[in-house]
DSSP file (Angstrom, degrees, kcal/mol; ACC not computed):
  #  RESIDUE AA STRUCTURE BP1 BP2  ACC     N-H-->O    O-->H-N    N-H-->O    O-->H-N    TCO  KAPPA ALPHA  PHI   PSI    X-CA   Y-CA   Z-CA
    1    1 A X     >        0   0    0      0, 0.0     4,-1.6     0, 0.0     5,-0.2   0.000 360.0 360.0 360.0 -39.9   75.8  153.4   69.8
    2    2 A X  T  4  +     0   0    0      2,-0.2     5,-0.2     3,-0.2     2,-0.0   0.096 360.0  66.5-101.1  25.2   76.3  150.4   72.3
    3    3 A X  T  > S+     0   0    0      3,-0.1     4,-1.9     2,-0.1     3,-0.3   0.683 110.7  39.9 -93.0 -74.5   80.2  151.5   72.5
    4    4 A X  H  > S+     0   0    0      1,-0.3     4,-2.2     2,-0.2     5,-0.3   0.862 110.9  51.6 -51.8 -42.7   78.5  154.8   74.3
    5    5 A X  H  X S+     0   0    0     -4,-1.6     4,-3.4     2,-0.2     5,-0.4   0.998 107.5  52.0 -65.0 -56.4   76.1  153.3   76.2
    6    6 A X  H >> S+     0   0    0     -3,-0.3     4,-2.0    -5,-0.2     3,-0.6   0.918 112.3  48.4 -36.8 -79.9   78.7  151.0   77.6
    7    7 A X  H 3X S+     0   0    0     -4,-1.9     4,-2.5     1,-0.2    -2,-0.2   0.677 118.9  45.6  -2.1 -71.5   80.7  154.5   78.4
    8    8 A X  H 3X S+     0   0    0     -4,-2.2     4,-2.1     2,-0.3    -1,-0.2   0.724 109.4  44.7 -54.6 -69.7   77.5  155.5   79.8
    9    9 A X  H <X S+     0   0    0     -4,-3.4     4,-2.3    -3,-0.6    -1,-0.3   0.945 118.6  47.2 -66.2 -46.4   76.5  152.8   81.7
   10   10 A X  H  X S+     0   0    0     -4,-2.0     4,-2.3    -5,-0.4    -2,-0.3   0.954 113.4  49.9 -60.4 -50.1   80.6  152.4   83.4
   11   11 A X  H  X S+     0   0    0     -4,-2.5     4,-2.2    -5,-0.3    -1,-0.2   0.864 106.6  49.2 -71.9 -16.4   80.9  155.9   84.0
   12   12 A X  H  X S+     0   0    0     -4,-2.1     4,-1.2     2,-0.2    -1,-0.2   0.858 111.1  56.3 -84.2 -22.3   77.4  156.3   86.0
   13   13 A X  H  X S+     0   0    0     -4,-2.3     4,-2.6     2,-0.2    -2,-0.2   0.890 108.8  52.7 -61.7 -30.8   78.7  153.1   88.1
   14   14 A X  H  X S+     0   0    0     -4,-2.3     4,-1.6     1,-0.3    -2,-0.2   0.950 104.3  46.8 -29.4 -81.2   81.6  155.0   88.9
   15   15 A X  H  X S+     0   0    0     -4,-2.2     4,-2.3    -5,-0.3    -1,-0.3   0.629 109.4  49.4 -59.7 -17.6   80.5  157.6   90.0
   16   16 A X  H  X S+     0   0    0     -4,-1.2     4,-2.4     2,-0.2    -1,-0.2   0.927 104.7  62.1 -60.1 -46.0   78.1  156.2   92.2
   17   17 A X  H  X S+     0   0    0     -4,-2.6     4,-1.2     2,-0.2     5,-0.2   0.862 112.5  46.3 -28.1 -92.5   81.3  153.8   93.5
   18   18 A X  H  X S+     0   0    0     -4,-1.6     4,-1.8     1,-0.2     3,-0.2   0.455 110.5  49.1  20.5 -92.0   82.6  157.7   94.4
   19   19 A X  H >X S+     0   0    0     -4,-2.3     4,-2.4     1,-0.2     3,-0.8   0.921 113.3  49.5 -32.9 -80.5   79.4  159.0   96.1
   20   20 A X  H 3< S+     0   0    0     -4,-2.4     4,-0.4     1,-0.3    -1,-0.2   0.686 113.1  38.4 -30.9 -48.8   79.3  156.2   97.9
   21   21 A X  H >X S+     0   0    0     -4,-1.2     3,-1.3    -3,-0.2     4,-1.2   0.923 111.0  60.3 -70.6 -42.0   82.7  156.0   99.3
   22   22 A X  H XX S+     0   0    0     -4,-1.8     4,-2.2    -3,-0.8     3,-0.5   0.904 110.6  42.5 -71.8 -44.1   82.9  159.8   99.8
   23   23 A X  H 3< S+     0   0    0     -4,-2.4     4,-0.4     1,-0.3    -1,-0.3   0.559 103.4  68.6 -93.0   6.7   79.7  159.7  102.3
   24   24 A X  H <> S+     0   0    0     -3,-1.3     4,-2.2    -4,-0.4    -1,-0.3   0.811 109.7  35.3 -50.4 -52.0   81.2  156.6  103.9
   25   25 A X  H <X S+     0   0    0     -4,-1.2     4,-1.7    -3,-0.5    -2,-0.2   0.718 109.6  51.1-100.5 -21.2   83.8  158.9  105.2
   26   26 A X  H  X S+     0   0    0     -4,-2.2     4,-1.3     2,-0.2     3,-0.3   0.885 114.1  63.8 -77.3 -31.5   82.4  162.1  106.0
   27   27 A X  H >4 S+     0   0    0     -4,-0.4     3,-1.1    -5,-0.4    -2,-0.3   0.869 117.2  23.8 -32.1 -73.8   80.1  159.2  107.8
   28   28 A X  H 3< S+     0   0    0     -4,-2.2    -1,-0.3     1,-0.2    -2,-0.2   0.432 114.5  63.4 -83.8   2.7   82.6  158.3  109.6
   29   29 A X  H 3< S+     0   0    0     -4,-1.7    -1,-0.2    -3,-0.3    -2,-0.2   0.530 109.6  41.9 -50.4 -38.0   84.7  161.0  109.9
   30   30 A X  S << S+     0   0    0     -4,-1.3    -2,-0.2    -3,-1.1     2,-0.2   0.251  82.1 121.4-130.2  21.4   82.4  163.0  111.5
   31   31 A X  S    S-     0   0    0     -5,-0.2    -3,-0.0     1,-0.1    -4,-0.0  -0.524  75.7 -92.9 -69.0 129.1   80.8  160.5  114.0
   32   32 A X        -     0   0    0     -2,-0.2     2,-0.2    80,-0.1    -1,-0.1  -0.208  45.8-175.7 -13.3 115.8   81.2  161.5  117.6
   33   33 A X        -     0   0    0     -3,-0.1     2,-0.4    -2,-0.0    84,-0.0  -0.829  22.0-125.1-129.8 164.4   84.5  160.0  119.7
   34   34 A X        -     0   0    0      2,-0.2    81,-0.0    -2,-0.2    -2,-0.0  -0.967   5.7-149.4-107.2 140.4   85.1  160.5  123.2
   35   35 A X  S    S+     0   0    0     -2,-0.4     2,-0.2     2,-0.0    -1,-0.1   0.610  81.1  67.6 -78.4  -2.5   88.3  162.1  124.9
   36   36 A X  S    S-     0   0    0      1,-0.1    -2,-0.2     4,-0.0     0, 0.0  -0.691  71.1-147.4-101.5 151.9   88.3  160.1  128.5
   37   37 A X        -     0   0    0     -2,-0.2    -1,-0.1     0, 0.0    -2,-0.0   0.596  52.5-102.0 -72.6 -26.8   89.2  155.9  128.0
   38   38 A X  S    S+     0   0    0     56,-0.1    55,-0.2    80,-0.0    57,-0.1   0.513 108.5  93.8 109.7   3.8   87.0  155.4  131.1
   39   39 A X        +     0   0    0     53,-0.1     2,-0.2    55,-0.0    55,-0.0   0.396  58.4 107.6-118.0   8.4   89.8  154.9  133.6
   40   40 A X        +     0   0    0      1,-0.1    53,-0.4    52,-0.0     3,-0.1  -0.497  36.9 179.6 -76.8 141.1   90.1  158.9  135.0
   41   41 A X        +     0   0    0     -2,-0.2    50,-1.6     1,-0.1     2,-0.8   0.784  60.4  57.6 -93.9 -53.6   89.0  159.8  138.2
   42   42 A X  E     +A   90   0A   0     48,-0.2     2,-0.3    46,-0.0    48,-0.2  -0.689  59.9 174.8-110.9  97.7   89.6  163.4  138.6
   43   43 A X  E     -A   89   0A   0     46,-2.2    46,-4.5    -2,-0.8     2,-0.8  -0.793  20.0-147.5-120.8 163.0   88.2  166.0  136.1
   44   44 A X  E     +A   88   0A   0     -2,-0.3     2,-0.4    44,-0.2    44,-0.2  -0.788  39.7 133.1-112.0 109.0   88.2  170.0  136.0
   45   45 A X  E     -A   87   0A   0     42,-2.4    42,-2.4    -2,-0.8     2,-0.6  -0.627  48.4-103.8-137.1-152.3   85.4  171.6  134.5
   46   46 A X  E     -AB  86  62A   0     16,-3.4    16,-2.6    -2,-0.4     2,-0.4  -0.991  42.6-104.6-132.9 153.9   82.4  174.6  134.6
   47   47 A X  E     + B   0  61A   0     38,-4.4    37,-3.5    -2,-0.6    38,-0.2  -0.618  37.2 172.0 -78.8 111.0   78.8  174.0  135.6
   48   48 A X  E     -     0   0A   0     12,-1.6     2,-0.3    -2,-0.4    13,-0.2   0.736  68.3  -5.2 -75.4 -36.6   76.6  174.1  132.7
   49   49 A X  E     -     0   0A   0     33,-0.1    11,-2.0    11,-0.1     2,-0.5  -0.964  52.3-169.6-158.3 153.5   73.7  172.9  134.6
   50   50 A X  E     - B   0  59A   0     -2,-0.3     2,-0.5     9,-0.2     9,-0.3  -0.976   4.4-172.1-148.7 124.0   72.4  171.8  137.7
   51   51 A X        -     0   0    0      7,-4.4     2,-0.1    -2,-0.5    -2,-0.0  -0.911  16.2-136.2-131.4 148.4   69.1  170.3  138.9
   52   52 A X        +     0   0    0     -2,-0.5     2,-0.2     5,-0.2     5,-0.2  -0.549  19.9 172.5 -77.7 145.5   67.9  169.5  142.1
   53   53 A X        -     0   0    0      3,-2.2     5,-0.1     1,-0.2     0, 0.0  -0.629  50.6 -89.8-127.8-155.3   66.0  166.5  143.8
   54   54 A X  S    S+     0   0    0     -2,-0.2    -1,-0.2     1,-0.2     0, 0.0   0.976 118.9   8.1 -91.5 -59.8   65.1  165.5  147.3
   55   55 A X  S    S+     0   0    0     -3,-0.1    18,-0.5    17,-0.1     2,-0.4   0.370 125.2  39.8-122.7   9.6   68.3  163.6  148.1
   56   56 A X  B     -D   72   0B   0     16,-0.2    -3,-2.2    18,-0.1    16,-0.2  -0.977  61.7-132.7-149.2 172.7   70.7  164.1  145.3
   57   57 A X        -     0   0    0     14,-1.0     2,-0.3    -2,-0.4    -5,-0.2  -0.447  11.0-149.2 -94.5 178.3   72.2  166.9  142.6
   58   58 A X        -     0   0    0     -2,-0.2    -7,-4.4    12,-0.2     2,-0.3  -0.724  18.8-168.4-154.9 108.9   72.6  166.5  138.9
   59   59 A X  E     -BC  50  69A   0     10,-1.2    10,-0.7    -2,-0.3     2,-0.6  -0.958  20.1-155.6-101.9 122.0   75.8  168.7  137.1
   60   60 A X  E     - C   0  68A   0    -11,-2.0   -12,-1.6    -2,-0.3     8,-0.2  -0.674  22.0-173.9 -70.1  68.5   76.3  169.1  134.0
   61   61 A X  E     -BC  47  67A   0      6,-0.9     6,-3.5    -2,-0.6     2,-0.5  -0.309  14.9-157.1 -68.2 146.2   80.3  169.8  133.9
   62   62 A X  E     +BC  46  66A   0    -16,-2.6   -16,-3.4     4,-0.2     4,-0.2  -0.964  34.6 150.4-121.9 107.6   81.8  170.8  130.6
   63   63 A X  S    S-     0   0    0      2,-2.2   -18,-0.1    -2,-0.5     3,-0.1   0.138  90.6 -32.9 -98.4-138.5   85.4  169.7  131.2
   64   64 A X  S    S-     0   0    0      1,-0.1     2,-0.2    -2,-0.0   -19,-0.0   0.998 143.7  -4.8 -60.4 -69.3   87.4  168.6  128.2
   65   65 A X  S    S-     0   0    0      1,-0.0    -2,-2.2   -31,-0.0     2,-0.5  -0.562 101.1 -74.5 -86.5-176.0   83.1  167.1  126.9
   66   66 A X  E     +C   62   0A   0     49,-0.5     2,-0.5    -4,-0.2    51,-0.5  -0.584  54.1 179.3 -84.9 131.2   80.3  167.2  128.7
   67   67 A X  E     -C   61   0A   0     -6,-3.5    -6,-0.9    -2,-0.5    52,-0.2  -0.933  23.8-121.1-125.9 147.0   80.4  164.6  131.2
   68   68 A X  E     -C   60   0A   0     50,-1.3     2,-0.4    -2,-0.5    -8,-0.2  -0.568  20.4-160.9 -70.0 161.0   77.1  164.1  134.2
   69   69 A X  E     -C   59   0A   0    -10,-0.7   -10,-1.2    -2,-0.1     2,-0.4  -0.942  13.4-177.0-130.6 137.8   77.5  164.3  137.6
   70   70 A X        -     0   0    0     -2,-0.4     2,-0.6   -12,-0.2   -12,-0.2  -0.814   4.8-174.6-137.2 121.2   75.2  163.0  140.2
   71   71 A X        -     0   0    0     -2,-0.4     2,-1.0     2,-0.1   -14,-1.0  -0.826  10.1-156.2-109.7  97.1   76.3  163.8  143.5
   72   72 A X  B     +D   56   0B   0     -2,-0.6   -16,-0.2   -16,-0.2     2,-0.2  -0.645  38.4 131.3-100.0  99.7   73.9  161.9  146.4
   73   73 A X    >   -     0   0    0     -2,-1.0     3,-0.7   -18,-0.5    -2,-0.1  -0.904  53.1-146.9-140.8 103.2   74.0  163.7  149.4
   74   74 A X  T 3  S+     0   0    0      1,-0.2     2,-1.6    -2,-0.2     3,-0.4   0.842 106.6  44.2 -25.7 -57.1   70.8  164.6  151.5
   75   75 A X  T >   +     0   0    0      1,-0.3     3,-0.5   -20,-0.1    -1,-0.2  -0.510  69.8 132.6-123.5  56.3   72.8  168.2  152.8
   76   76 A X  G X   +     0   0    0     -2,-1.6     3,-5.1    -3,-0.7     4,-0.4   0.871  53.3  87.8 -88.0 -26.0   74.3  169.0  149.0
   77   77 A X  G >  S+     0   0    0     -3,-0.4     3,-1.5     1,-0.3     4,-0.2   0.751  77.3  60.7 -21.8 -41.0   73.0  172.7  149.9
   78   78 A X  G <  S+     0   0    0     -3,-0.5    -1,-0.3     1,-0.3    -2,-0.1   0.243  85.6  77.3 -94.4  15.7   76.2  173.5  151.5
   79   79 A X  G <  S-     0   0    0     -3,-5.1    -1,-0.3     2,-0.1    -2,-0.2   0.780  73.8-167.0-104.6   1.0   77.9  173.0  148.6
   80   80 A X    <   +     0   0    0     -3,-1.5     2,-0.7    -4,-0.4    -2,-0.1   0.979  20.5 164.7  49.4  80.7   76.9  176.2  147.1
   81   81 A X        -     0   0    0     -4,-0.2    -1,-0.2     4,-0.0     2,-0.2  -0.899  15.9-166.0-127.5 119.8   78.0  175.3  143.6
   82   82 A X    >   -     0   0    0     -2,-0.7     3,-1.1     1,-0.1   -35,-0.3  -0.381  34.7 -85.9-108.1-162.2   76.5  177.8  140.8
   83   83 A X  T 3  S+     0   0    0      1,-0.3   -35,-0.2    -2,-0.2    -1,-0.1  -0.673 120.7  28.7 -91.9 161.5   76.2  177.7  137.0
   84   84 A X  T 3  S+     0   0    0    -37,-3.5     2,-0.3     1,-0.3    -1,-0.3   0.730  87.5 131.8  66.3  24.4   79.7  179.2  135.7
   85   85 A X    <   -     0   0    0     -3,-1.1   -38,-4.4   -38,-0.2     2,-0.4  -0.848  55.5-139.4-104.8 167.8   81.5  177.9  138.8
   86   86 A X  E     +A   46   0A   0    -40,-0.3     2,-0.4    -2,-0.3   -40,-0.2  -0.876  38.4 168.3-119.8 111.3   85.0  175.9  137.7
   87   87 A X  E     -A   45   0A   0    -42,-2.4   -42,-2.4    -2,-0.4     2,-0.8  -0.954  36.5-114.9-138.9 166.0   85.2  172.6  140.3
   88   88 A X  E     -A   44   0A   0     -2,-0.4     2,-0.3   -44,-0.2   -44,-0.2  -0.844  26.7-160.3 -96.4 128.7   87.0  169.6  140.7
   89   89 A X  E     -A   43   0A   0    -46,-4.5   -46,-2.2    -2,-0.8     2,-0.3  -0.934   2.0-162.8-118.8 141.4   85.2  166.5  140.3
   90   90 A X  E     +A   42   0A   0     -2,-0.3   -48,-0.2   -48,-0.2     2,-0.2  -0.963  36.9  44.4-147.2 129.2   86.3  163.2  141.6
   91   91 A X  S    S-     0   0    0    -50,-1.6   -48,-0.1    -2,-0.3    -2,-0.0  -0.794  72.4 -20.0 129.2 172.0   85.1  159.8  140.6
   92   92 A X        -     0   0    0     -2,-0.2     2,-0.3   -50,-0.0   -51,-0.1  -0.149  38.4-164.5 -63.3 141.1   84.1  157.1  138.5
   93   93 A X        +     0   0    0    -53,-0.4     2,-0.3   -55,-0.2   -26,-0.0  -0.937  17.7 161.2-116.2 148.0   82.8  157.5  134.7
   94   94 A X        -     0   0    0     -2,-0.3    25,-1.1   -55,-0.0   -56,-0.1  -0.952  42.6 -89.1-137.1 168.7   80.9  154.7  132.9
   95   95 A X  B     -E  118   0C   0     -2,-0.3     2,-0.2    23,-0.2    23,-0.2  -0.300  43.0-100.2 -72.9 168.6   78.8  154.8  130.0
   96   96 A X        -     0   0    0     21,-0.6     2,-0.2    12,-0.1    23,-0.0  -0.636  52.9-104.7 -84.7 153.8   75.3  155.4  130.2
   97   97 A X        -     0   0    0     -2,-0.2    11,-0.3     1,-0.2    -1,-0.1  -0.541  39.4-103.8-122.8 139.7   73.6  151.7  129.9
   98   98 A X        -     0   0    0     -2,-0.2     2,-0.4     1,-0.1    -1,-0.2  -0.144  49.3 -77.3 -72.6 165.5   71.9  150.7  126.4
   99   99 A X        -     0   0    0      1,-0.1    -1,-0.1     7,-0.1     7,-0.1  -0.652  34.6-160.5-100.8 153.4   68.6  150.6  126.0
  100  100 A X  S    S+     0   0    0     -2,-0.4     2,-0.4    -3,-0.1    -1,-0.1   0.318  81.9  50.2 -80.3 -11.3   66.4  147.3  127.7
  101  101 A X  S    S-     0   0    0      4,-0.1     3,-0.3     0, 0.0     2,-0.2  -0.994  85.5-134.8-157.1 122.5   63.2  147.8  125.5
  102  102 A X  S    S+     0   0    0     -2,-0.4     3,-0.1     1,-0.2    -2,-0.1  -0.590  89.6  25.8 -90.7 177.6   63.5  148.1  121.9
  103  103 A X  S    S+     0   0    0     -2,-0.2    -1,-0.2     1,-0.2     3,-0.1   0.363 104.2 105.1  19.8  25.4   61.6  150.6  119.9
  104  104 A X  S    S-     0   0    0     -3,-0.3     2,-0.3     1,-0.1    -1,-0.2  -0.126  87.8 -57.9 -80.1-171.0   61.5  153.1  123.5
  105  105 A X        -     0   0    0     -3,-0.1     2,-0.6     1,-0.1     3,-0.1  -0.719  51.0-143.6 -82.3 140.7   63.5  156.1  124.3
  106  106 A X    >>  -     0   0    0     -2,-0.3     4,-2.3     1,-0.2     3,-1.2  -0.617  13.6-169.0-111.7  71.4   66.9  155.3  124.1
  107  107 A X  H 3> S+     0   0    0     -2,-0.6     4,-3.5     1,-0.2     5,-0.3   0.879  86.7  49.6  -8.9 -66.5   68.9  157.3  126.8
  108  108 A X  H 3> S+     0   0    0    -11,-0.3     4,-3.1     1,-0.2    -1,-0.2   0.959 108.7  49.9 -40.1 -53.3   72.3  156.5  125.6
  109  109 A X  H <> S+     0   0    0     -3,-1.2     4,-1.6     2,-0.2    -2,-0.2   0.916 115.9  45.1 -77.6 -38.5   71.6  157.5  121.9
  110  110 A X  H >X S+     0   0    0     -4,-2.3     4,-1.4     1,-0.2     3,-0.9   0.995 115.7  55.3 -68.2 -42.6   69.8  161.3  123.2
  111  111 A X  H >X S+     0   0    0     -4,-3.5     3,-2.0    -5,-0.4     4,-1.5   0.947 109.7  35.3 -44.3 -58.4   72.8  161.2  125.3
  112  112 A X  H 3< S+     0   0    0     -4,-3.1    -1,-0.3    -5,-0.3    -2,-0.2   0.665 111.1  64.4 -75.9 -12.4   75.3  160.8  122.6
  113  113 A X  H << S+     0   0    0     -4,-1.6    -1,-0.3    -3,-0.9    -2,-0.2   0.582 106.8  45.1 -64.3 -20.4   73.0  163.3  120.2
  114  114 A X  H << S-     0   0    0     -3,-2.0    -2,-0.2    -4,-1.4    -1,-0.2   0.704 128.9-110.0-109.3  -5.4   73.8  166.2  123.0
  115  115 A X  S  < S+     0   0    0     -4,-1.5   -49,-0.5     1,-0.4     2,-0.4   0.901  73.0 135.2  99.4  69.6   77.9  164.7  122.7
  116  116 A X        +     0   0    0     -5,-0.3    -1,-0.4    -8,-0.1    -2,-0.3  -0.771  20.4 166.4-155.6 115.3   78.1  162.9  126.6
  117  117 A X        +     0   0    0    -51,-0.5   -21,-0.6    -2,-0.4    -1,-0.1   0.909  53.4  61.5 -75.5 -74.4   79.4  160.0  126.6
  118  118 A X  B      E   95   0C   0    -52,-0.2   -50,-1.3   -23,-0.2   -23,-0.2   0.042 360.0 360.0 -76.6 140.0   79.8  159.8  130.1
  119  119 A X              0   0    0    -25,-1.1   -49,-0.2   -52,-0.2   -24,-0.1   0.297 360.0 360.0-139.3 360.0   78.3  159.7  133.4
């Protein structure tokens, strides 16, 4: 009887061992990456979205991910840029800045839940 229960007891650590490791790796396996390093200037994508303010745009480009745009120009009318258009964008990406205030909204992390790294 304490032969099995030894058995018992070693094969249910086992298998936990397993479990464990196995969701370790789809863990990290299936975590988010991004495809820019952070030194590219020039990307090609289509407009997913756009919103307007008084003095600037906001584009959503889907290039290789989804990267932001915010273009700040008082007279962006005359760029006449709709959803589905294919443009060239040129400039700096950085990451979106962690968040200042713990248990607030964390910008970055909704960022990286909709897969943008980048802005």
């Amino acid at each position: 009887m304490r032969i099995y229960l030894k058995k018992s007891k070693n094969i249910l650590l086992y298998s936990n061992i397993f479990l464990m490791v196995v969701l370790i790796n789809r863990i990290c396996f299936f975590l988010p990456k991004s495809v820019y390093k952070g030194n590219e200037n020039t990307f090609y994508g289509k407009v997913i979205s756009i919103t307007e303010n008084d003095k600037n745009v906001k584009l959503i480009i889907k290039a290789k991910e989804k990267i932001i745009v915010n273009y700040y120009d008082e007279n962006y009318k005359h760029l006449n840029i709709q959803y589905g258009d294919y443009i060239y964008i040129s400039g700096n990406i950085k990451k979106p800045p962690t968040n200042t205030t713990p248990n607030l909204f964390n910008y970055k992390k909704y960022l990286l839940g909709n897969k943008i790294f980048w802005i």
